[in-house]
KOLGU-137449 format. One record per residue (C-alpha): residue in one letter; residue number from 1; x, y, z. Coordinates in nm, 3 decimals. Last residue first. Layout:
<rogus>
<rogu code="a" pos="NUM" xx="X" yy="Y" zz="Z"/>
...
</rogus>
This chain:
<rogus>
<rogu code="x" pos="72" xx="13.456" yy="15.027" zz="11.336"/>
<rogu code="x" pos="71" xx="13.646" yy="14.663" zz="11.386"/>
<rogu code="x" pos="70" xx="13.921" yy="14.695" zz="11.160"/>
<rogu code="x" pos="69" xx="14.031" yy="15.074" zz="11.180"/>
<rogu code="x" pos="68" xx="14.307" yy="14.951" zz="11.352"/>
<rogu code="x" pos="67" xx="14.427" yy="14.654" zz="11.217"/>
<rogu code="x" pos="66" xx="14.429" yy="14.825" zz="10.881"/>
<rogu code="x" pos="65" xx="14.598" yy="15.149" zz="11.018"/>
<rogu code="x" pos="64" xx="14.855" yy="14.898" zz="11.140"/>
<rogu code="x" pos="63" xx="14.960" yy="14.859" zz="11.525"/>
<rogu code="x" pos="62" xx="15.241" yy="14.994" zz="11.743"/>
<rogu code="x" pos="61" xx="14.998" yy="15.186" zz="11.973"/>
<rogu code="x" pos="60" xx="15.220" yy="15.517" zz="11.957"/>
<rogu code="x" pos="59" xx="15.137" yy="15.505" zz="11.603"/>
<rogu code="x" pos="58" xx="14.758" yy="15.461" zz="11.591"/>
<rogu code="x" pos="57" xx="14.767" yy="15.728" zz="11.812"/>
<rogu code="x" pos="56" xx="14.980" yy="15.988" zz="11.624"/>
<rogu code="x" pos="55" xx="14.792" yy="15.908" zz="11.330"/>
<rogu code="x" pos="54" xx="14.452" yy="15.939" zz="11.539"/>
<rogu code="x" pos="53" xx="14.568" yy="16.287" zz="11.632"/>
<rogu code="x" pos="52" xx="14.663" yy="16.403" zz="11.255"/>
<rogu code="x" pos="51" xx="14.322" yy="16.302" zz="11.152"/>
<rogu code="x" pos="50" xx="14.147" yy="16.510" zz="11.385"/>
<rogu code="x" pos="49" xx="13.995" yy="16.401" zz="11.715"/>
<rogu code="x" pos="48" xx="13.673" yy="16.401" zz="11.832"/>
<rogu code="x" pos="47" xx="13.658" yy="16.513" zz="12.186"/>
<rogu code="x" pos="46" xx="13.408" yy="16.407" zz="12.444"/>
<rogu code="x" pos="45" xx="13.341" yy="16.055" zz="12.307"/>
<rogu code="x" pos="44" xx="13.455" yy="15.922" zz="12.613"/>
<rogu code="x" pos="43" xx="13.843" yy="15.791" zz="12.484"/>
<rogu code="x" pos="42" xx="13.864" yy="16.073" zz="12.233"/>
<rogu code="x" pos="41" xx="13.819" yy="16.304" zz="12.628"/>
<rogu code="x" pos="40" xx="14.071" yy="16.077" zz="12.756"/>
<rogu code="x" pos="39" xx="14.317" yy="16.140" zz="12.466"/>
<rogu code="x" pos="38" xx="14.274" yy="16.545" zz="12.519"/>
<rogu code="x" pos="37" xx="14.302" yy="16.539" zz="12.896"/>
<rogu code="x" pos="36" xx="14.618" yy="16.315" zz="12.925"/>
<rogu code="x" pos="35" xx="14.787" yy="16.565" zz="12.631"/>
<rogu code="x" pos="34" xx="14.921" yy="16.445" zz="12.315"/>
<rogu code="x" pos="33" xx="15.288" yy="16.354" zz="12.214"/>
<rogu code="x" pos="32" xx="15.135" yy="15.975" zz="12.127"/>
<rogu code="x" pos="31" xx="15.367" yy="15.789" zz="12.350"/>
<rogu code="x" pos="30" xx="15.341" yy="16.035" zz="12.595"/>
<rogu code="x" pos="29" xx="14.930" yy="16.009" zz="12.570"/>
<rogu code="x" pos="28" xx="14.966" yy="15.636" zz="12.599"/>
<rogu code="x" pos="27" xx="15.170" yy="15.614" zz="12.894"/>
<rogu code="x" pos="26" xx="14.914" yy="15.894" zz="13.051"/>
<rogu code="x" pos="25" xx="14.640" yy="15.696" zz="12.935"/>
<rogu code="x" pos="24" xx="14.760" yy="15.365" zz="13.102"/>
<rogu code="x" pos="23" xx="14.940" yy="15.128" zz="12.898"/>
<rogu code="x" pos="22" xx="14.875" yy="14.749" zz="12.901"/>
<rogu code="x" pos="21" xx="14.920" yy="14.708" zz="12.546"/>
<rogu code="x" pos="20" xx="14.545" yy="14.530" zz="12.530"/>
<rogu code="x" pos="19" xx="14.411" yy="14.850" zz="12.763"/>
<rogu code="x" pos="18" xx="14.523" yy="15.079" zz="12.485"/>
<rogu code="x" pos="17" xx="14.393" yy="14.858" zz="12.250"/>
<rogu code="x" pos="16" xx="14.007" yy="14.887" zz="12.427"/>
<rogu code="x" pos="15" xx="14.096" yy="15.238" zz="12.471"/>
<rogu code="x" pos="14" xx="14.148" yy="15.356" zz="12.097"/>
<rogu code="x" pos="13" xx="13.912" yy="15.127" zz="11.986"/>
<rogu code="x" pos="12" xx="13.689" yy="15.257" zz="12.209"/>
<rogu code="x" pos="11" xx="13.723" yy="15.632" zz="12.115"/>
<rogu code="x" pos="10" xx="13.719" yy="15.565" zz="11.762"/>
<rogu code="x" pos="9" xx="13.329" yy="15.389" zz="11.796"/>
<rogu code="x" pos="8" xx="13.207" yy="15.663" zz="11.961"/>
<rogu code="x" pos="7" xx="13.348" yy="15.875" zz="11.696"/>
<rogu code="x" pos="6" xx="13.191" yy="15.659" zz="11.455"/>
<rogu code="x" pos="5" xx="12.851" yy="15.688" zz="11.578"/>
<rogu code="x" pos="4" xx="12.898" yy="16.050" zz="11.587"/>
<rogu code="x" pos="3" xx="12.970" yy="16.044" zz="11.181"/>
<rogu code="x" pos="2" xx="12.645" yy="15.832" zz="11.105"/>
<rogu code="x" pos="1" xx="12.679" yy="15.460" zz="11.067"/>
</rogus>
């Protein structure tokens, strides 16, 4: 897997467990203390966020780094 491939991959896991939780990207995005914009640009592969992002996001999604990064 190449580093765009993965960035793909980040930006749906991020939406496919937003979607699980039943938030919508602005619920998500407050959660997170990011902007609408920014989180659905990570969602389309627009974006790629930096670590600190993904922390926030992994975070706001009350899950595990492990469970997270899982199924990339």
């Amino acid at each position: 897997m190449n580093l765009q491939q993965f960035y793909v991959k980040l930006g749906k896991r991020i939406k496919e467990l937003r979607e699980e939780k039943g938030y919508s990207q602005q619920i998500l995005a407050e959660k997170a203390d990011i902007s609408i914009d920014y989180l659905g640009k990570i969602e389309v592969n627009i974006n790629n966020p930096g670590l600190k992002s993904v922390f926030k996001i992994v975070r706001a999604l009350d899950i595990s780094f492990e469970e997270f990064f899982k199924s990339i």
